[in-house]
N, CA, C, O and CB atoms as a CASP TS submission, in Angstrom:
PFRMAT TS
TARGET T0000
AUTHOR 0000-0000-0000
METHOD Language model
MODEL 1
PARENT N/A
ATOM      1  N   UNK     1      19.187   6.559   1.183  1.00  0.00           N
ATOM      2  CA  UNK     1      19.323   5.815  -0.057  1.00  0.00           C
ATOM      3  C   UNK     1      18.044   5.030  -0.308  1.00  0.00           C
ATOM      4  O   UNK     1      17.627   4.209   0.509  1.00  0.00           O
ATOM      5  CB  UNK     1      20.550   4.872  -0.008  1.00  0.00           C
ATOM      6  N   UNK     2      17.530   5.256  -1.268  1.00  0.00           N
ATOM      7  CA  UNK     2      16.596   4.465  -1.873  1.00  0.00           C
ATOM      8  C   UNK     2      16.637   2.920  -2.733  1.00  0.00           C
ATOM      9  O   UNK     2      17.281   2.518  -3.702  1.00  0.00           O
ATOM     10  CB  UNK     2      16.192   5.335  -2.612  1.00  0.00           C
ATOM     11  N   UNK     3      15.786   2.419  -1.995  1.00  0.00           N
ATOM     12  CA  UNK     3      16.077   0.494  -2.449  1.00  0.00           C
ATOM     13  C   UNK     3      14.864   0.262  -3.120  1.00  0.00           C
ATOM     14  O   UNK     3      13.784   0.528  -2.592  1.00  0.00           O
ATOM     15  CB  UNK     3      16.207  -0.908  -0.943  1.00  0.00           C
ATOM     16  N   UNK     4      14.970  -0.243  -4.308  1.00  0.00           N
ATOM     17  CA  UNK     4      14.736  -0.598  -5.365  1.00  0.00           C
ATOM     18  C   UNK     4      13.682  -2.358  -4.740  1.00  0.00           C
ATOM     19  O   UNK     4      14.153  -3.495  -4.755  1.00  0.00           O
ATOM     20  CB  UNK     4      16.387  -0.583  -6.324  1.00  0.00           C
ATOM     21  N   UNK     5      12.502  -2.022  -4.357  1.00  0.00           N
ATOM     22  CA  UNK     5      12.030  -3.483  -3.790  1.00  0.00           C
ATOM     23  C   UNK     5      10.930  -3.880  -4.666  1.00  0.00           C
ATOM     24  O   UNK     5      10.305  -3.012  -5.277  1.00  0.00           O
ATOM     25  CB  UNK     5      11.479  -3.494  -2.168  1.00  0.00           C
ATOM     26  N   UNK     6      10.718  -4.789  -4.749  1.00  0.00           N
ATOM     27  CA  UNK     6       9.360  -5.048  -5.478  1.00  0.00           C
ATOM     28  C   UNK     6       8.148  -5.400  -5.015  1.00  0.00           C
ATOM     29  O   UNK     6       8.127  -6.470  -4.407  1.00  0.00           O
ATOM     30  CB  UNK     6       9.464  -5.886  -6.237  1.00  0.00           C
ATOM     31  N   UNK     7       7.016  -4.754  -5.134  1.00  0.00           N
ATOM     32  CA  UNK     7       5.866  -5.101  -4.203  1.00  0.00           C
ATOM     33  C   UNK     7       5.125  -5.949  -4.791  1.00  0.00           C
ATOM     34  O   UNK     7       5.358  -5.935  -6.000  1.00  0.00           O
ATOM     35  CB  UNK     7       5.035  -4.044  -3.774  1.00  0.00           C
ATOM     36  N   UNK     8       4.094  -6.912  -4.409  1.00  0.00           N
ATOM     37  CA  UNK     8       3.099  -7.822  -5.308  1.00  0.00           C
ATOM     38  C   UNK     8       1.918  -7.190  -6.152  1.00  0.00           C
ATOM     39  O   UNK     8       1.770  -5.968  -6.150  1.00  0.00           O
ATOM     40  CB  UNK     8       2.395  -8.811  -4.370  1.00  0.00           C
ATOM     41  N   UNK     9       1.280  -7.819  -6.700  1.00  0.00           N
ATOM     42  CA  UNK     9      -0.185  -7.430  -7.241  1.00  0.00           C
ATOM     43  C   UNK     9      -1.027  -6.932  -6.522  1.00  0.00           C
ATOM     44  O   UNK     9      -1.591  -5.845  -6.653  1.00  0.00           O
ATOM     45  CB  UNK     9      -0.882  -8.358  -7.703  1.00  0.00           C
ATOM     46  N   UNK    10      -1.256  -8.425  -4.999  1.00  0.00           N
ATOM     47  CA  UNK    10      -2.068  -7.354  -4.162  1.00  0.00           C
ATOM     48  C   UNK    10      -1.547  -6.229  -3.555  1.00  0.00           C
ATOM     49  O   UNK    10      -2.243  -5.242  -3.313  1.00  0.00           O
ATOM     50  CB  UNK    10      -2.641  -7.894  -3.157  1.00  0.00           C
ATOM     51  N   UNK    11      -0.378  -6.306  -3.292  1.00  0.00           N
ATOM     52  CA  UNK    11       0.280  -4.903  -2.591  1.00  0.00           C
ATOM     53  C   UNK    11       0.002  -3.719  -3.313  1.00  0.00           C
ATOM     54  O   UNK    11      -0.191  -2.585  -2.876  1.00  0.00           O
ATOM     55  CB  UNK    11       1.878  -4.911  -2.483  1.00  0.00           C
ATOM     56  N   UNK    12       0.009  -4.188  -4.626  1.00  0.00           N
ATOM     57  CA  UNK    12      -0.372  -2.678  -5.576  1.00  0.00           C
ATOM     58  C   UNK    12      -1.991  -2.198  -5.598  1.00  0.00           C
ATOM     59  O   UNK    12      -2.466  -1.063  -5.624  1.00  0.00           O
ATOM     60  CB  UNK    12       0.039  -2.972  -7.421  1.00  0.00           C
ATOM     61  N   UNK    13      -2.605  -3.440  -5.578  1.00  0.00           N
ATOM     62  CA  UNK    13      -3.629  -2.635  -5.201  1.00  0.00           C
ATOM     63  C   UNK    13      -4.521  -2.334  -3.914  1.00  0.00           C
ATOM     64  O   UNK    13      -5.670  -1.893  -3.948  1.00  0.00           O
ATOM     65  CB  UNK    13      -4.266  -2.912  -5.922  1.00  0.00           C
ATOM     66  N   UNK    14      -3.927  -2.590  -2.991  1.00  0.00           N
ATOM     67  CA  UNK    14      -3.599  -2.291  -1.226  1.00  0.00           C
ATOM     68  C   UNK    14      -3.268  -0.764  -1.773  1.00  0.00           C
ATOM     69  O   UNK    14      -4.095   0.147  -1.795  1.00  0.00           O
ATOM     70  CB  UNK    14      -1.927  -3.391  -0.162  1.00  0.00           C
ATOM     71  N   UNK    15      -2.345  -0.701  -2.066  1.00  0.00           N
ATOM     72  CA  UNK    15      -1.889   1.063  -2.377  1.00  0.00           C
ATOM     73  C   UNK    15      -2.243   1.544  -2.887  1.00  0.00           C
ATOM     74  O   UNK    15      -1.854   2.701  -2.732  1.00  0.00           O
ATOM     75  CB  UNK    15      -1.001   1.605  -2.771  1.00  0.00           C
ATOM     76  N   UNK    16      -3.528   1.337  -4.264  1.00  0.00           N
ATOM     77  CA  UNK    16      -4.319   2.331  -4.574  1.00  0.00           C
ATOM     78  C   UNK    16      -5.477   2.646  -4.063  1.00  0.00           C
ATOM     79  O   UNK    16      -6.131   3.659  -4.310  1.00  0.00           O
ATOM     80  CB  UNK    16      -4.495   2.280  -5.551  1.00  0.00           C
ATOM     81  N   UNK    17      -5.801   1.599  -3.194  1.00  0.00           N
ATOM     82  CA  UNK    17      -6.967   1.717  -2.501  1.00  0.00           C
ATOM     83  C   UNK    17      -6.422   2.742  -1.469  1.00  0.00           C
ATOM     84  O   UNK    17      -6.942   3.821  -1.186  1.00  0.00           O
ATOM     85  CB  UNK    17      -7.581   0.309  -1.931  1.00  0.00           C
ATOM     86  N   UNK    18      -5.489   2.309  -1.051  1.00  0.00           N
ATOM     87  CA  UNK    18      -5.093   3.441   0.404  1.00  0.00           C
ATOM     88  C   UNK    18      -5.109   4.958   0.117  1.00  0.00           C
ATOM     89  O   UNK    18      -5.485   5.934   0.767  1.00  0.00           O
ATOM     90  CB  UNK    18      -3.384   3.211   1.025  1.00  0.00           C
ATOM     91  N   UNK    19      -4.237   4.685  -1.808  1.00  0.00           N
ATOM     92  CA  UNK    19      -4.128   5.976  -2.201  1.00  0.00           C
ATOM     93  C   UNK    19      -5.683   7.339  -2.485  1.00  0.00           C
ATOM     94  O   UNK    19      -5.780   8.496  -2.893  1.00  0.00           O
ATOM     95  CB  UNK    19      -3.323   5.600  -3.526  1.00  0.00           C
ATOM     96  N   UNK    20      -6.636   6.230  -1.952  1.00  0.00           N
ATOM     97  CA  UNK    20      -8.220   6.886  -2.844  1.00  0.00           C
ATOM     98  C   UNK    20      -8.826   6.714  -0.918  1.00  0.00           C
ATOM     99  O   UNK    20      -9.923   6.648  -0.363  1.00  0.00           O
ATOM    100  CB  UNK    20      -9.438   5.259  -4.782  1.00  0.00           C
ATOM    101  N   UNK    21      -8.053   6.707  -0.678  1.00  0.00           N
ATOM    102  CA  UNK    21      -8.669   6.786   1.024  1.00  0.00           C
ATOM    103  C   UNK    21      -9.322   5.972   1.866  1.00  0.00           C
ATOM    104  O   UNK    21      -9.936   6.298   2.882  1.00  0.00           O
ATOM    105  CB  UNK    21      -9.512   7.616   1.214  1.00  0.00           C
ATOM    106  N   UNK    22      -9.149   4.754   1.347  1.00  0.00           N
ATOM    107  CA  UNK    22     -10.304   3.506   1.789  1.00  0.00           C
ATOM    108  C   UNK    22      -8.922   3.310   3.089  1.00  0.00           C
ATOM    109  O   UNK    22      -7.705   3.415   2.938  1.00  0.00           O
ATOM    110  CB  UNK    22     -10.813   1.673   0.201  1.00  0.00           C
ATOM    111  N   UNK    23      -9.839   2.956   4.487  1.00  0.00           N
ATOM    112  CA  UNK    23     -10.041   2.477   5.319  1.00  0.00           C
ATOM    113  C   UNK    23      -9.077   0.897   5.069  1.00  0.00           C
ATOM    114  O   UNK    23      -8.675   0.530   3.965  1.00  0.00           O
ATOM    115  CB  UNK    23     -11.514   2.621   5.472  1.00  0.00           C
ATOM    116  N   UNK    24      -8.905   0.307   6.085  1.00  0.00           N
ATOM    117  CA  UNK    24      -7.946  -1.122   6.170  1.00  0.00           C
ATOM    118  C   UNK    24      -9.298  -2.189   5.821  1.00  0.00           C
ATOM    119  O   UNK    24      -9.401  -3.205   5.133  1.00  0.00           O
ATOM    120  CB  UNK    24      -7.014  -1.485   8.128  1.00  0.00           C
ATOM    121  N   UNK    25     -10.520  -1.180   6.903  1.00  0.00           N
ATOM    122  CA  UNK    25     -11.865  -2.360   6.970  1.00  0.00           C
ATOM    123  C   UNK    25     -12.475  -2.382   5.408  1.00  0.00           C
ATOM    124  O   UNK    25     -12.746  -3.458   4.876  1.00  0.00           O
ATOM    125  CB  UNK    25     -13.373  -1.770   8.255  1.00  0.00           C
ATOM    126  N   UNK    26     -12.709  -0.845   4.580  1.00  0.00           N
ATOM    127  CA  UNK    26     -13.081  -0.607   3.556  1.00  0.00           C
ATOM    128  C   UNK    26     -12.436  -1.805   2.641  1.00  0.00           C
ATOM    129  O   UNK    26     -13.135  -2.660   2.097  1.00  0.00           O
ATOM    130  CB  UNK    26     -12.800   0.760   3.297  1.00  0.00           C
ATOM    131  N   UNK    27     -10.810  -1.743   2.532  1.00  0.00           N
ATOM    132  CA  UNK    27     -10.126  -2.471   1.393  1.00  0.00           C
ATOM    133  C   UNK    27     -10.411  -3.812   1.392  1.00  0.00           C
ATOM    134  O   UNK    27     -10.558  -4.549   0.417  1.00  0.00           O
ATOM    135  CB  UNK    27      -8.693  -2.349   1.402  1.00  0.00           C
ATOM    136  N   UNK    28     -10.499  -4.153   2.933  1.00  0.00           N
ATOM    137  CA  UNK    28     -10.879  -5.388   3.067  1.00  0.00           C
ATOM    138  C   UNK    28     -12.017  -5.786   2.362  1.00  0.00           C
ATOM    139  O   UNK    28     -11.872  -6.616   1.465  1.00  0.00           O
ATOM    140  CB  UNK    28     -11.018  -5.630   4.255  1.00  0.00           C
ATOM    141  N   UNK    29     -13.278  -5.274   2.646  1.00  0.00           N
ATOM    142  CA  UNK    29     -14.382  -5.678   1.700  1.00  0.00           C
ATOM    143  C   UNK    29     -14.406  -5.489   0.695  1.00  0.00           C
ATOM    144  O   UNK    29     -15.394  -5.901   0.088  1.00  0.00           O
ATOM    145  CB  UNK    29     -15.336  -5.377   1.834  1.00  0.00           C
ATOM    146  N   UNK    30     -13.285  -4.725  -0.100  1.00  0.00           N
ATOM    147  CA  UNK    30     -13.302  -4.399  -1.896  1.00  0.00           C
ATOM    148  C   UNK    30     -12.831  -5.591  -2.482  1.00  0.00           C
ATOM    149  O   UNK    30     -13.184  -6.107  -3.543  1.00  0.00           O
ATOM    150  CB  UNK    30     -12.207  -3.070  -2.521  1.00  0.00           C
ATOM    151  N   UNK    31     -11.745  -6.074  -1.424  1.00  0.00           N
ATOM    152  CA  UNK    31     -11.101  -7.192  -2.227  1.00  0.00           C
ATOM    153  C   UNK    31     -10.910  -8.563  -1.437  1.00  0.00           C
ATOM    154  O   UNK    31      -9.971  -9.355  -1.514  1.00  0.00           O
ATOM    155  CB  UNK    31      -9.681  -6.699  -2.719  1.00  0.00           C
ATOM    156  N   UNK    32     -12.262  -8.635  -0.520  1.00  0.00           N
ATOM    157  CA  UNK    32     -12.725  -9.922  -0.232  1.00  0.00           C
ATOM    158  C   UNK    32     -11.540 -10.517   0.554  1.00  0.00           C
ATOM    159  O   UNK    32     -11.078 -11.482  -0.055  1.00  0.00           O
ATOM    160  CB  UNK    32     -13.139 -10.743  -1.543  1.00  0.00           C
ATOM    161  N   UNK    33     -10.919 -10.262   1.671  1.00  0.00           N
ATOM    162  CA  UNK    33     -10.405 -10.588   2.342  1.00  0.00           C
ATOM    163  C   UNK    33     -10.555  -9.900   3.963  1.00  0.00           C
ATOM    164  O   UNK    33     -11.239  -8.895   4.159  1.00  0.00           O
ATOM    165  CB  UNK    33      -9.455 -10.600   1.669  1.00  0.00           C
ATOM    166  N   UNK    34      -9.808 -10.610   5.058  1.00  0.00           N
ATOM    167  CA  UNK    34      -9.685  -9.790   6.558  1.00  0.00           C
ATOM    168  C   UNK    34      -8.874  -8.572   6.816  1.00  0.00           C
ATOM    169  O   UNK    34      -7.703  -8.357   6.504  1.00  0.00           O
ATOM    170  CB  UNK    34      -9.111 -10.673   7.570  1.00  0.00           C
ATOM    171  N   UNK    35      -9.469  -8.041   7.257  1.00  0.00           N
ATOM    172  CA  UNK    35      -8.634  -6.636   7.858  1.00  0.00           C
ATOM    173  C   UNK    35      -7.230  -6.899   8.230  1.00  0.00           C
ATOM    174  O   UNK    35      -6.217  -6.237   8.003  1.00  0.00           O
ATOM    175  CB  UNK    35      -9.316  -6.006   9.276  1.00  0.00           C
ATOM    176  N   UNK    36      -7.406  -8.063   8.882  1.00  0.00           N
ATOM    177  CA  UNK    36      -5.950  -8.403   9.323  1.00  0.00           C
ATOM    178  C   UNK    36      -5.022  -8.474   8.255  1.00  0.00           C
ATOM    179  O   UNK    36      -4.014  -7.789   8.081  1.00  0.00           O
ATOM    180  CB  UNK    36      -5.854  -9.702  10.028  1.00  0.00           C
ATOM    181  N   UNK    37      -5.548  -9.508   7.472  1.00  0.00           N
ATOM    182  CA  UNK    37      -4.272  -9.349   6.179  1.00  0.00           C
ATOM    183  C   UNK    37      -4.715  -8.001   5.255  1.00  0.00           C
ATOM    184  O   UNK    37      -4.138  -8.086   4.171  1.00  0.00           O
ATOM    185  CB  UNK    37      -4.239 -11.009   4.900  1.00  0.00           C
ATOM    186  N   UNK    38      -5.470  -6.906   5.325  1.00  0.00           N
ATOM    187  CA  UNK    38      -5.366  -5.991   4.640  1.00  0.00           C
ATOM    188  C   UNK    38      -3.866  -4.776   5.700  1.00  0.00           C
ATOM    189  O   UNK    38      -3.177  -3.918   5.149  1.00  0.00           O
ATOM    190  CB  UNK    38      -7.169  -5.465   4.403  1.00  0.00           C
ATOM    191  N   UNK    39      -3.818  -5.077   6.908  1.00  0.00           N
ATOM    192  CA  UNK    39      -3.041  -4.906   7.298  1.00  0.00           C
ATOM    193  C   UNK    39      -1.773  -4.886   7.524  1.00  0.00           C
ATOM    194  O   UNK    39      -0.938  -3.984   7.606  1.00  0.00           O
ATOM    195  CB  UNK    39      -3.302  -5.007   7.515  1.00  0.00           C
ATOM    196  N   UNK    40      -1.737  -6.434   7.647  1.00  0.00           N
ATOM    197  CA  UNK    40      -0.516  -6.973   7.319  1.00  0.00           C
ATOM    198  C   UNK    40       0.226  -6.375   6.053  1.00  0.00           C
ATOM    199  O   UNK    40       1.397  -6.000   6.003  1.00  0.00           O
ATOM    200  CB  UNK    40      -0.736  -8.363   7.158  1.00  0.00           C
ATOM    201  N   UNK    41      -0.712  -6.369   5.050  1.00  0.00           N
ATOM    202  CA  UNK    41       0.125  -5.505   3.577  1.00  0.00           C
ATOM    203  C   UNK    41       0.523  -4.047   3.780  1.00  0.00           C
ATOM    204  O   UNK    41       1.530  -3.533   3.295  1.00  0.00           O
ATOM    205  CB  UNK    41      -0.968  -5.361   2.122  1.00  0.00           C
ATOM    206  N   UNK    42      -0.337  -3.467   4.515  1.00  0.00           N
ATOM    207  CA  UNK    42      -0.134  -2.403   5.073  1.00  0.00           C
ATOM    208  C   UNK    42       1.624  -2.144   5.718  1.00  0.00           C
ATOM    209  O   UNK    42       2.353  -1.153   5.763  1.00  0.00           O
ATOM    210  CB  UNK    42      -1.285  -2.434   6.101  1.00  0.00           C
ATOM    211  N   UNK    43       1.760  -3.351   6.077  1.00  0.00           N
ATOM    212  CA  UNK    43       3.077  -3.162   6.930  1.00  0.00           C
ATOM    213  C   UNK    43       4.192  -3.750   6.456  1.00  0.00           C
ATOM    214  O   UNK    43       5.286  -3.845   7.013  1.00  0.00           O
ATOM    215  CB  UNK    43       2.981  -3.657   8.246  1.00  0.00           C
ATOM    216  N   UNK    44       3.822  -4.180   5.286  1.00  0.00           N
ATOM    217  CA  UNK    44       5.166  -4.791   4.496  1.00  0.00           C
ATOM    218  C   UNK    44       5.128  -4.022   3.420  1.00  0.00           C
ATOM    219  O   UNK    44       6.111  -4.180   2.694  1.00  0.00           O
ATOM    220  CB  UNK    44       5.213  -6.415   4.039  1.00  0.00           C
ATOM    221  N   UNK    45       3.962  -2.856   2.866  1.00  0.00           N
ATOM    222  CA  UNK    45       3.892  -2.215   2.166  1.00  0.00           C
ATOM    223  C   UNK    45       5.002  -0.973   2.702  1.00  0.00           C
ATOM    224  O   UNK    45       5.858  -0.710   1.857  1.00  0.00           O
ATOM    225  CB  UNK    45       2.546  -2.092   1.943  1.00  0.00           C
ATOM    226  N   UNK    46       5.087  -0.196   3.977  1.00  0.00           N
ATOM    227  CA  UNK    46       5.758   0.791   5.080  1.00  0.00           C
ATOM    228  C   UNK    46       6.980   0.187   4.502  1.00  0.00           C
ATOM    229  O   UNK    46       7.611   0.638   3.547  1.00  0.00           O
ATOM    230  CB  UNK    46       5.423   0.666   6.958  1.00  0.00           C
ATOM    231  N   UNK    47       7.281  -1.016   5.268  1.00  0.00           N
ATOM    232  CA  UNK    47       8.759  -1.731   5.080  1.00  0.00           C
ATOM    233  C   UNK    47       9.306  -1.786   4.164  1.00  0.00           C
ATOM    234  O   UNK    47      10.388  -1.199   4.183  1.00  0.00           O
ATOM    235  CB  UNK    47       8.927  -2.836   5.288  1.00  0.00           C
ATOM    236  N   UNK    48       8.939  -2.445   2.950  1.00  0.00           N
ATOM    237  CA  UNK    48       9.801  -2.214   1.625  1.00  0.00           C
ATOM    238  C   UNK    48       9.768  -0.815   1.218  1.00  0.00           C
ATOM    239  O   UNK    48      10.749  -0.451   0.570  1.00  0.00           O
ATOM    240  CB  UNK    48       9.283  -3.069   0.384  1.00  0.00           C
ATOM    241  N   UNK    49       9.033  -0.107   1.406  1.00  0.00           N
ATOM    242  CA  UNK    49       9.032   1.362   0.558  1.00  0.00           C
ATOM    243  C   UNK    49       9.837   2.479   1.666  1.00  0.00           C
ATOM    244  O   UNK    49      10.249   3.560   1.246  1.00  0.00           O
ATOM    245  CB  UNK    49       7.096   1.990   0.167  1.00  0.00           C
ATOM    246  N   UNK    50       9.966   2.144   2.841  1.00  0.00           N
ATOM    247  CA  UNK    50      10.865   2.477   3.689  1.00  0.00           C
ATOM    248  C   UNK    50      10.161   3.707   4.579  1.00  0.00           C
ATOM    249  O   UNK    50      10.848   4.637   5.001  1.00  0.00           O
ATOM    250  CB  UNK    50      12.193   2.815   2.908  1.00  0.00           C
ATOM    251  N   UNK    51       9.207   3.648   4.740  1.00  0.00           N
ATOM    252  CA  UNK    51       7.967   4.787   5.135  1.00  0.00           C
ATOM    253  C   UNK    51       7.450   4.308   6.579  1.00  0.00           C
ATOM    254  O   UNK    51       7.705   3.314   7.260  1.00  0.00           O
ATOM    255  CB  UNK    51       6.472   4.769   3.890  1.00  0.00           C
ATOM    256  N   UNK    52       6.444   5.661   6.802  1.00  0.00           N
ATOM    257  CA  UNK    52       6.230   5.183   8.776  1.00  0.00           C
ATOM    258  C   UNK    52       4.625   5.545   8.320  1.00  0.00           C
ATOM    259  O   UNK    52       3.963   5.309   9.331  1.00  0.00           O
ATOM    260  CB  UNK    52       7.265   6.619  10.637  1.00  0.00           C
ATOM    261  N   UNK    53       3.951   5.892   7.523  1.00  0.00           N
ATOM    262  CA  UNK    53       2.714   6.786   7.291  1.00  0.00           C
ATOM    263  C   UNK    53       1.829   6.153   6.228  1.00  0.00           C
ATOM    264  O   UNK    53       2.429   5.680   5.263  1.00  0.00           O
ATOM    265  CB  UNK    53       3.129   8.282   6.817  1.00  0.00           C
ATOM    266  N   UNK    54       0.366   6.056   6.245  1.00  0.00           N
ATOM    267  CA  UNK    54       0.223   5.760   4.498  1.00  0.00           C
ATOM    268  C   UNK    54       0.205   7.268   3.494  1.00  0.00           C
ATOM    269  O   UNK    54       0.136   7.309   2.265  1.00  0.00           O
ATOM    270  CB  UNK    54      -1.556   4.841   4.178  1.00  0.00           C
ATOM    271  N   UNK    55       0.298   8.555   4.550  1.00  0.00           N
ATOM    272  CA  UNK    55       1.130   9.077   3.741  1.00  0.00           C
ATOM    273  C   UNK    55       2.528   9.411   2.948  1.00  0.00           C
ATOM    274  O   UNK    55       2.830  10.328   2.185  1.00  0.00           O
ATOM    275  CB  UNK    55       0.931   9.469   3.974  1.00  0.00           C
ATOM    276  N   UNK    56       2.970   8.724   3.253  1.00  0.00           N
ATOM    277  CA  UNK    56       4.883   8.004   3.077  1.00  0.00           C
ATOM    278  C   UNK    56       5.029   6.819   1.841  1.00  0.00           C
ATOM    279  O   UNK    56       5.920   6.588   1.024  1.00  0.00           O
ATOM    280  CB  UNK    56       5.493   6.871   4.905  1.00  0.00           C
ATOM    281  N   UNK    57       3.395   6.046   2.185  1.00  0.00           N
ATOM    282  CA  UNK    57       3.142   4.801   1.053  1.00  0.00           C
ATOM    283  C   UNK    57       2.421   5.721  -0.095  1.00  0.00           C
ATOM    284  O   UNK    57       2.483   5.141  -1.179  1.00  0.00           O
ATOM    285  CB  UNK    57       1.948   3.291   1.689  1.00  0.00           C
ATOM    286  N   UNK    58       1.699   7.093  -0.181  1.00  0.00           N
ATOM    287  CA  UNK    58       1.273   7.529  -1.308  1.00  0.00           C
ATOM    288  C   UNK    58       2.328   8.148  -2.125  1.00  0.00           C
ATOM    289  O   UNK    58       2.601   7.862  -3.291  1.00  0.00           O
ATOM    290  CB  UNK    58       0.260   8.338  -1.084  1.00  0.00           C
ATOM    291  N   UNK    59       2.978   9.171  -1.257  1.00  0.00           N
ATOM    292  CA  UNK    59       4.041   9.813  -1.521  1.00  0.00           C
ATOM    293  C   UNK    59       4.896   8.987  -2.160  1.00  0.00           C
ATOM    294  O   UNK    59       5.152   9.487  -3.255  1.00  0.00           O
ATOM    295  CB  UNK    59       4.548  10.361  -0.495  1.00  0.00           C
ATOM    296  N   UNK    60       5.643   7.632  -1.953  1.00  0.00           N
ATOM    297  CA  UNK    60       6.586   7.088  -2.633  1.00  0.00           C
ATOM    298  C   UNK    60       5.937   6.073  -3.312  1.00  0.00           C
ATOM    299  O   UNK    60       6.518   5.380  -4.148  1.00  0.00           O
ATOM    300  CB  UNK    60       7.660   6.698  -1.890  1.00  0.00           C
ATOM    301  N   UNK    61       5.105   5.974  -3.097  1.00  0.00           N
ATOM    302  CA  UNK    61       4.075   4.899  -4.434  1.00  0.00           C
ATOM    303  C   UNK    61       4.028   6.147  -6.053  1.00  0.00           C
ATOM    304  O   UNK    61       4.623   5.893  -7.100  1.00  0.00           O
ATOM    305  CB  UNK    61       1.528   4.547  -3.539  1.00  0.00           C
ATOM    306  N   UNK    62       3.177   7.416  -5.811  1.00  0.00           N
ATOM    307  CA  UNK    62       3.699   7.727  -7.049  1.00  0.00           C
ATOM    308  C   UNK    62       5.174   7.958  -7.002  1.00  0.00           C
ATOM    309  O   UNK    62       5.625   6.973  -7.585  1.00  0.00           O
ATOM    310  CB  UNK    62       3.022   8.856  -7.581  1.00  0.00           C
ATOM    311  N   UNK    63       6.081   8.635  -6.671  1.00  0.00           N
ATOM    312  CA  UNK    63       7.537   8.310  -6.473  1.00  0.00           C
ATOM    313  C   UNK    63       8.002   7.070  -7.561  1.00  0.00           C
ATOM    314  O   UNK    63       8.601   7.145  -8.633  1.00  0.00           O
ATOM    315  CB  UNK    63       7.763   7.819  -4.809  1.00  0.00           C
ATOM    316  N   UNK    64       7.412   5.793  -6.739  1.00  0.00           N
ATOM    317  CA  UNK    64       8.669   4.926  -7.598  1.00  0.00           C
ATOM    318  C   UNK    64       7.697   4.421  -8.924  1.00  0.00           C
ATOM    319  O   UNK    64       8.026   3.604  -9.784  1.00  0.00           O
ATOM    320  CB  UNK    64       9.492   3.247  -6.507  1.00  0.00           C
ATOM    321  N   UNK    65       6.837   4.912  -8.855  1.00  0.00           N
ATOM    322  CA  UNK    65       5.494   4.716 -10.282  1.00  0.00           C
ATOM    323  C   UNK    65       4.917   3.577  -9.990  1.00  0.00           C
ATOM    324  O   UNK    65       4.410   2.995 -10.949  1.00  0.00           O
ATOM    325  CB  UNK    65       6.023   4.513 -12.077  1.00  0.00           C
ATOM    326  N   UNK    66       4.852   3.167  -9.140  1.00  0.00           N
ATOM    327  CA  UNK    66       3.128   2.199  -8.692  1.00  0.00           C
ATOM    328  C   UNK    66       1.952   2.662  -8.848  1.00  0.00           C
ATOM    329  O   UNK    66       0.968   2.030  -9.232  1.00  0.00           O
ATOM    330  CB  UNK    66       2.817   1.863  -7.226  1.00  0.00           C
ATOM    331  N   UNK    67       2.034   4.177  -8.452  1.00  0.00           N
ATOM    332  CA  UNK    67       0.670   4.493  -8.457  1.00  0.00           C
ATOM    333  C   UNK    67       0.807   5.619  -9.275  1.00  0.00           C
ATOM    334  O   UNK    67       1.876   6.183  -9.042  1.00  0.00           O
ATOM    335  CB  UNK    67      -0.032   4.716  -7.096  1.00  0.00           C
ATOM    336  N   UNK    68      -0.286   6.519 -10.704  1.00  0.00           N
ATOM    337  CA  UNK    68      -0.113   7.065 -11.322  1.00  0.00           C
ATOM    338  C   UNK    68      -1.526   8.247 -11.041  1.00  0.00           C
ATOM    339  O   UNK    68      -2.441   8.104 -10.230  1.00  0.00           O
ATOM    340  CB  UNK    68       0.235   6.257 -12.394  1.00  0.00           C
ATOM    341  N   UNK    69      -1.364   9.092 -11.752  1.00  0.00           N
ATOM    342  CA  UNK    69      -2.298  10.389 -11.615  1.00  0.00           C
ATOM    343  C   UNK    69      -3.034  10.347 -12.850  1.00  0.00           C
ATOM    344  O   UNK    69      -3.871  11.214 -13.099  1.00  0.00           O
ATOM    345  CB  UNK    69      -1.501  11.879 -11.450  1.00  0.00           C
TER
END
């Protein structure tokens, strides 16, 4: 069953960056923050979207329309 969660601003764009292949270290320097918390989103990004992969976070990012083509 699929749950209906809501992710933040930065989370959305944590996931398009992931979705275009950037690195945890890469995103970090795009959007001026630590790896660590580019991480951390990383893992609450998995959790709400219910995924083990950031292929699981692309796959259901376009899925629930976060991320578009």
């Amino acid at each position: 069953m699929q749950t209906t969660k809501k992710i933040s601003k930065r989370e959305t764009e944590v996931l398009l960056l992931i979705a275009q292949e950037f690195s945890s270290r890469e995103i970090a320097e795009r959007l001026f923050v630590s790896t660590q918390t580019v991480i951390s989103h990383r893992k609450n990004l998995k959790r709400k979207l219910l995924v083990k992969n950031s292929a699981g976070l692309v796959r259901e990012g376009y899925a629930r329309g976060f991320l578009q083509l």
